[in-house]
N, C-alpha and C positions, 0 to 999 in steps of 0.2 A: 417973597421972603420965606428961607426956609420955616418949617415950624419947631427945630429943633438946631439947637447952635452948639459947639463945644464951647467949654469954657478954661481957662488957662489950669486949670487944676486935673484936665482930662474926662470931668464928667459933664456931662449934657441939660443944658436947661431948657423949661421952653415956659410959656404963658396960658396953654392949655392942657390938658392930659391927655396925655396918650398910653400904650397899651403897655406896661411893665411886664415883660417874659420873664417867668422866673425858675429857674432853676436849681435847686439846690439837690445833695445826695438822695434824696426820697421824693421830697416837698416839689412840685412843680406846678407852672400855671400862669395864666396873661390878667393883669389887673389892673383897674385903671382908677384914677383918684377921682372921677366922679361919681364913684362909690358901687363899681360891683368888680367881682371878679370870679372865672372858672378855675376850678383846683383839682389835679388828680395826684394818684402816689405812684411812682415809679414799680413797675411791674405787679400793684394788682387794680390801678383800671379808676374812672373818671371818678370826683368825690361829689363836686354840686356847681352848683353856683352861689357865692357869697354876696349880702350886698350889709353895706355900711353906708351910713351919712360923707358926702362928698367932703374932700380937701381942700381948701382954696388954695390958690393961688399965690405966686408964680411956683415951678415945679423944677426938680436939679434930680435927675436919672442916672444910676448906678447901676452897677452890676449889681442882681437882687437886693434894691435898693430905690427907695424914693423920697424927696425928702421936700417937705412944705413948709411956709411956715409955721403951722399950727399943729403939726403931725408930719406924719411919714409908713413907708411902709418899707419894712424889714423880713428876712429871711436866714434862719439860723442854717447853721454846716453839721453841727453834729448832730443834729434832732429834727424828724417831720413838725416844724412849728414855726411861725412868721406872729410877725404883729403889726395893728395897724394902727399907731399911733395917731392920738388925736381926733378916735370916730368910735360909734355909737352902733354896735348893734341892730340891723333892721331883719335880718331873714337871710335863711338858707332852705334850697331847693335842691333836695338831696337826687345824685344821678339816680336813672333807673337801669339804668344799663351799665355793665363795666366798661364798654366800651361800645361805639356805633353797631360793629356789629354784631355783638352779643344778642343771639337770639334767645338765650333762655328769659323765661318767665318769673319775675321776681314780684311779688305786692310790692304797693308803695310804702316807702322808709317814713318811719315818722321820726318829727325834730321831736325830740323827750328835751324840755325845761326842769332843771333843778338847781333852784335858788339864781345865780350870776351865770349859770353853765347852762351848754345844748350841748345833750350828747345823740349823735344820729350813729346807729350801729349799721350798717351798709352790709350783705349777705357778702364781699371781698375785702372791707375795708372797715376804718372804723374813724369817724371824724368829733371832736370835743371845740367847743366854742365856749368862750371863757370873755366876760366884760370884767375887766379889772381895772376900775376907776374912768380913766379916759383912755385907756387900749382895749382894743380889741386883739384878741389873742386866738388865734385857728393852729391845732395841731390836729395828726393825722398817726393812722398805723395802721398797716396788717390785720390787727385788732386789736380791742381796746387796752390792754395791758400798755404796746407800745405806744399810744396815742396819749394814755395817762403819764407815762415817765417823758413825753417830749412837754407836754405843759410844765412841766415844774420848771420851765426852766425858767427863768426870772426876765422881764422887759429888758432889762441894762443887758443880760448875757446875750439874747436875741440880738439887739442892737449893735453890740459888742460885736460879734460874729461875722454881721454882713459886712461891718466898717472895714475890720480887719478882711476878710475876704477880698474886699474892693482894692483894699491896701496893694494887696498879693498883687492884684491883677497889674497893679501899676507898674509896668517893668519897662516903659523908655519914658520917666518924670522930664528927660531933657528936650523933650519933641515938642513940637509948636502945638497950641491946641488943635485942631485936626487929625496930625498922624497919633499925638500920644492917647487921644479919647479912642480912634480905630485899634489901638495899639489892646487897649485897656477893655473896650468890648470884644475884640478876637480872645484875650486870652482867656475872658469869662468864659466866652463858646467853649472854648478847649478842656476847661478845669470844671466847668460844671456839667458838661458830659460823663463826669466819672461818677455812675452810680451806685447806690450798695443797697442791698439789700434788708430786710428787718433785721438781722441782728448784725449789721454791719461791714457785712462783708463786700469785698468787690464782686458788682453784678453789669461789669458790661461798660461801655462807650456809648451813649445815646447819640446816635444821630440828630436829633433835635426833639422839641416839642412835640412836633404833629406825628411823631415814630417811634413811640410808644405805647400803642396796642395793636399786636401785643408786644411787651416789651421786648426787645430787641439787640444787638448790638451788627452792625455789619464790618465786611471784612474791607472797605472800599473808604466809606466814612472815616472808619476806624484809622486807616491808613495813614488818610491825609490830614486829621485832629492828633495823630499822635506825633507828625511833623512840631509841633509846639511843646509838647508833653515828653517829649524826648528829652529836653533841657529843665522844663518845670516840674516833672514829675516822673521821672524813667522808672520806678516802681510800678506808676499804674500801666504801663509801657508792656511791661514784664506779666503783669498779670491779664491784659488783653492777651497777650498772644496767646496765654495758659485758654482761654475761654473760646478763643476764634480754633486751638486746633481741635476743640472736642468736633467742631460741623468738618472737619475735611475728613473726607474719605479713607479707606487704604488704597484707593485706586488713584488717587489725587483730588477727585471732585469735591468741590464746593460748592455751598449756597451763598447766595447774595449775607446773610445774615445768619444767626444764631437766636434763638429764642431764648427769653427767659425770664418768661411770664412766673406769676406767683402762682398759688394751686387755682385760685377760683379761676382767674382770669383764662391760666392752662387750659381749665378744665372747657371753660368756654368755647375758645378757639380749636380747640380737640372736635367737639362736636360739629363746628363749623365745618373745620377742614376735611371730614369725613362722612360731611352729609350733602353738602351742597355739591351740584356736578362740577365736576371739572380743577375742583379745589386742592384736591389730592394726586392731582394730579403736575399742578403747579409746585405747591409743598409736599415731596412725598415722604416728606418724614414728618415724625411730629414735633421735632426742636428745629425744621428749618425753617426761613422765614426765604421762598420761593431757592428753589435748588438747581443745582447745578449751572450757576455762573459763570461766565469766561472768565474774568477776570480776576473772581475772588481769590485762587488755590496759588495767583502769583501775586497778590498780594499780602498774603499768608508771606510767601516766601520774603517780599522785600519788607515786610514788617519784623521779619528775624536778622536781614541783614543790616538793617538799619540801626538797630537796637543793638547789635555786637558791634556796633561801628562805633559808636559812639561813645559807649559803658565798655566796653571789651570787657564783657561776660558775652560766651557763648554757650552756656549752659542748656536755655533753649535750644540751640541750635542742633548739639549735642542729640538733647531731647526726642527733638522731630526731626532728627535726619529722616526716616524711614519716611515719614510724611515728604519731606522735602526731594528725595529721589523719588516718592511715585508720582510726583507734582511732574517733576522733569521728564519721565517717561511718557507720562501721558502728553503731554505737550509736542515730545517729539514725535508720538505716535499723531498725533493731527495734519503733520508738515505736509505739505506737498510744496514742490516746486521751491525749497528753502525754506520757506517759511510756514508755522500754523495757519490752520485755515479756519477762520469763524463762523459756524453754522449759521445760515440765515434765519438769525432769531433776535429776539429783544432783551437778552439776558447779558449786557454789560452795562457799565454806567449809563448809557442812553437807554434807558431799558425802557422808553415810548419807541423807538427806531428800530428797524430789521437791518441791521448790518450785517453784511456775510461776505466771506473770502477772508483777502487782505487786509486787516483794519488796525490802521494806522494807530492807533490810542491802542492798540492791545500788544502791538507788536513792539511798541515803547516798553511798555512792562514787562513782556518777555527777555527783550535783552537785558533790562535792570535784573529780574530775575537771575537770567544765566550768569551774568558778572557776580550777584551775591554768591549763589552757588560755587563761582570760581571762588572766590575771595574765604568761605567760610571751607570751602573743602581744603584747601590748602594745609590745612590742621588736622580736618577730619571723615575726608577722603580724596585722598590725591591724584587717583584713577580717574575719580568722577567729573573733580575740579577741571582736570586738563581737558574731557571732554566738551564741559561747559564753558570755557574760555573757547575752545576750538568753534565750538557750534555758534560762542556769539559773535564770530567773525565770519562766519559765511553770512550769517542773517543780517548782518547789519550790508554786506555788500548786497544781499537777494534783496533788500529794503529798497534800497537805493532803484535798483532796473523794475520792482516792482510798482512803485507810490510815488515816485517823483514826478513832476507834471511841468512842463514848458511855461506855465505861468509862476514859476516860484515857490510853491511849496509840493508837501506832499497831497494826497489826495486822502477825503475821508476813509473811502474805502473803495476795495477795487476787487475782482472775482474777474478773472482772465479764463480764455477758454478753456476748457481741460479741466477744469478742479473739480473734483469729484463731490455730488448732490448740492452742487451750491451754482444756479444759475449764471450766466455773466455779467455782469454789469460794473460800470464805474461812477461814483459819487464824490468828483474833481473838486467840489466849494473848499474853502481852509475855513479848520475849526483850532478851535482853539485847545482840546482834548490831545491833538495829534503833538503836541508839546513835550509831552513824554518820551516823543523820539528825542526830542533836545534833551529833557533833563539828565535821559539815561546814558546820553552821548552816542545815542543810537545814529546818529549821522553826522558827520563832518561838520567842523566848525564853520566854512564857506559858507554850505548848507546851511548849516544855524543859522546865521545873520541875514539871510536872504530870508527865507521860514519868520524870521524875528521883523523882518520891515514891512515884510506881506502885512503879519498881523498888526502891525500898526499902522499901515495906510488904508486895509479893509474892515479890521474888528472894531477900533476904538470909533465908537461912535463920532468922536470929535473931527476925523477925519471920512467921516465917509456920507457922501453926501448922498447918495441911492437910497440912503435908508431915510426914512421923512421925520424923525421924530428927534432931533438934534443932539448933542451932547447930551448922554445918560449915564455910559456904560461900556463895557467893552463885550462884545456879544461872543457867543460860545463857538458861535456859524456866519459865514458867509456868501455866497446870498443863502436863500433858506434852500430847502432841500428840493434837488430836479426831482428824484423818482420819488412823486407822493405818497404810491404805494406800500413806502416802506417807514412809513411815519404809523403814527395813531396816536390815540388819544390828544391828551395837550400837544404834543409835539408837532400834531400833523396842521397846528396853524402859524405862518408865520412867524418867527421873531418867539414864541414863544417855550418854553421851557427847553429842552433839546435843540429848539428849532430857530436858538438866535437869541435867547435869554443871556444875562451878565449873572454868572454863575464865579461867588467872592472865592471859592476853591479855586477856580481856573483862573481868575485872573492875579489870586496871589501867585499860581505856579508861575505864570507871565510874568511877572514883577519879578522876581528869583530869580529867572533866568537871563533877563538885562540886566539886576545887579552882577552875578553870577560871572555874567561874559562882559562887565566894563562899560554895559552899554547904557546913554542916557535913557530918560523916558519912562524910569521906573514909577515913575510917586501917582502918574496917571491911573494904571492897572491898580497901583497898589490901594488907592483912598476913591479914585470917580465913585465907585459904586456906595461907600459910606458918605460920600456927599450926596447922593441919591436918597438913601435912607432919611437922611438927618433932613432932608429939602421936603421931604414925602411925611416925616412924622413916624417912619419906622423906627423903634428905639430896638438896639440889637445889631447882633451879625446875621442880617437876614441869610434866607436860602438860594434865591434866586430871585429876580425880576425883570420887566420888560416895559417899557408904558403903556403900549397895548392891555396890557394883562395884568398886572398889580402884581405880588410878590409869593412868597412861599412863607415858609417856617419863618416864627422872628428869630429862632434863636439856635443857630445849627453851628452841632460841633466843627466840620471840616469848613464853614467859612471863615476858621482861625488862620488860615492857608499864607492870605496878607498881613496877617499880624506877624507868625512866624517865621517871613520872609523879613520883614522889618526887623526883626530880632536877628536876627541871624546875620543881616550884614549891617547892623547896629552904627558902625562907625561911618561904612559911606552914607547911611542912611538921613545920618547926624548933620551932612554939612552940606546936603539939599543935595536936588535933582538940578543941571544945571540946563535940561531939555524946556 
């Protein structure tokens, strides 16, 4: 039996408690009703661990949101402050560290009682604990100024806040319980990724829970969280892209991420990255969060043309032209043989894997890139435009004679003789990343539908019987990777993370793309893996998982990917999958 059911109203019940992820603009943290929970503040670092007398029973899960009979637990939007109705004060275990790896030396935080209140002043943060009748009340700040103006805010307002939040999230009521509860946790993932800062400003895209120290925002994550946010929210759309182009280069490079830690936390990480070996050498700046990624500086690009796509403001675009032609230089400066060539390193999204040469998932992004490029130069350079329509028509044919493979699809990646410091080698499994050739229309529709059956007679677990672990998920890889070599860490073991995990980004792109192209078979990609969650007791748009290996983040912005696939083709979505 699962441990977690939807219920016709799209939120989730169960009979035991499980882990509440919670998200809100500052306030975040996983809490569970049998009475503890960890909490930290959005960019300056962990606050304790809370514990309160447990909930009873039975339990209905929301986006930051829980509800018992006898209480619940709530999370306000305009203020670091939650409450836990219906429980009793037992203790707080103030962090000692801002984060794991904060090597500085702090004494221990004492809890200071005065009268109904704990105030613990933290040397990055500042936490207030407030008993007010049968709630317990936890707010939070930077320091105690804003920690004091989030308390005041009343139980009803608190309560008020997360209802209506939930409300928001609710955006297809007409879905069967299943797709409309996955519907209603993507769009949380999506809308509580937008974080602000202490005096409220916008501070970034969070990649999830576990990707916030130091705080953070990336140009990849961001990318594919703002596929939903484009419709719910093209404001914070507009201000991502203002925060992703301070990390690009004048040369075009980018880091995987942007930083944007508070001072303590900064100050922390600063010390770290310039003292430990090898540290400064991965982040060589002090706002990047690991630098110079393949993939980031065209996703920079497709996050501008996707945003004039849709809003027609190109004011960005305007903006960072100059970013956006040294983007396209340098890329063409990589080419050999038609196409860019991928150092053999672990700097794109598989960033446990050494991918080098031709790589399929990057060379999808290039052409989206060059078509934006066409499409936005048209206005605002018409030289460059015609370049970049020209160059994306050789590379989609150099695609074609370089990655195609006699079994059906393209290949992960491939490094032919000749390519200058990148070894030969070919890595022939179908993954599920290499999809991007489809989205961007990097190869022939034929192409597409053969690439589209592969992956559903090898990826969806339900069909593939080589793999021993039955209907899960649809895996990222198939079979796992020949040359071990070029794996590590998690990746380098089976089925796991990189290496064959159901990754809810990749399989909402999968779903998109058989809606997209007419094709049945969508609602599989689009829900297996939230019926995994819900069967497992994971409440959330988890990160990734595997049964081998158990899961990731519960709560990750770009696993919106399926929601806002749903959203987007809303009306076929409406009247079922008939696969």
């Amino acid at each position: 039996m699962p441990v977690l059911t939807p219920r016709a109203d799209g939120m989730v019940e169960s009979t035991t408690p499980v882990l509440l992820p919670m998200m809100a603009p500052r306030l975040q943290g996983e809490l569970s009703a049998a009475g503890f929970g960890e909490l930290a503040l959005w960019g300056e670092g962990d606050l304790g661990r809370i514990r309160f007398t447990p909930l009873a029973g039975p339990y209905v899960y929301g986006p930051n949101l829980l509800t018992a009979p006898g209480g619940g637990i709530y999370a306000a939007q305009e203020a670091p402050v939650m409450v836990i109705c219906g429980a009793t004060y037992r203790g707080f275990t103030p962090a000692r560290r801002c984060a794991s790896w904060d090597r500085t030396k702090h004494p221990k935080t004492p809890v200071r009682r005065e009268k109904t209140r704990r105030r613990i002043v933290l040397p990055w943060a500042s936490v207030l604990i407030e008993q007010r009748g049968e709630d317990l009340l936890i707010a939070a700040g930077a320091d105690i100024a804003e920690a004091e103006r989030a308390l005041r805010f009343s139980v009803d307002t608190i309560v008020g806040e997360a209802r209506a939040h939930a409300a928001h999230c609710d955006r297809l009521p007409e879905a069967d319980p299943m797709l409309r509860s996955m519907v209603i946790q993507g769009t949380h993932a999506a809308l509580s990724s937008v974080r602000r800062d202490e005096r409220g400003r916008f501070d970034g895209l969070a990649a999830g829970l576990h990707y916030s120290a130091p705080a953070r925002t990336y140009y990849r994550d961001g990318y594919w969280t703002l596929q939903l946010l484009l419709e719910a929210a093209p404001a914070m759309v507009h201000e991502e892209i203002e925060m992703l182009a301070s990390g690009v280069q004048a040369d075009g490079e980018a880091p995987s991420g942007v930083i944007v830690s508070g001072p303590e936390q900064a100050k922390a990480w600063e010390e770290l990255r310039t003292t430990v070996f090898g540290l400064d050498w991965i982040h060589t700046r002090s706002n990047d969060w690991w630098s110079d990624h393949f993939d980031s500086p065209l996703f920079f690009i497709l996050a501008i043309a996707d945003y004039a796509r849709v809003t027609g403001d190109i004011e960005p675009a305007e903006r960072h032209w100059p970013l956006i032609k040294a983007i396209f230089e340098r890329y063409r400066g990589f080419s050999e043989q038609g196409l860019p060539v991928k150092p053999r390193h672990d700097r794109d999204w598989a960033d446990n894997v050494y991918r080098g040469g031709f790589v399929a998932y990057d060379l999808g992004l290039w052409v989206g890139a060059l078509d934006g490029v066409g499409a936005l130069g048209e206005r605002l350079d018409a030289p460059l435009a015609a370049q970049a329509r020209e160059l994306a028509a050789s590379t989609r044919v150099a695609i074609e004679a370089s990655l195609w493979g006699e079994r059906g699809w393209y290949a992960d990646y491939h490094a032919p003789p000749g390519l200058e410091d990148v070894e030969p080698v070919l890595e022939d499994h179908l993954t599920l990343d290499s999809l991007t050739l489809l989205r961007h229309d990097a190869v022939s529709p034929q192409r597409a539908e053969q690439v589209l059956e592969a992956v559903r007679q090898k990826l969806e677990s339900r069909h593939n019987d080589v793999q021993t672990f039955g209907d899960w998920g649809v895996m990222c890889c198939f079979p796992p990777y020949r040359h071990k070599g070029d794996t590590r860490s998690k990746s380098a073991f089976a089925y796991r993370y990189h290496n064959g995990s159901d990754w809810p980004w990749l399989s909402g792109m999968y779903a998109e793309e058989r809606l997209r192209r007419g094709l049945p078979g969508w609602r599989y990609p689009m829900l297996r893996w939230w019926e995994t969650c819900l069967e497992q007791g994971w409440m959330g748009a988890v990160e990734y998982f595997a049964p081998p290996w158990g899961r990731g983040s519960l709560l990750q912005g770009w696993s919106a990917m399926p929601a806002a696939a749903a959203l987007k083709y809303k009306d076929v979505v409406l009247r079922g999958d008939p696969d």
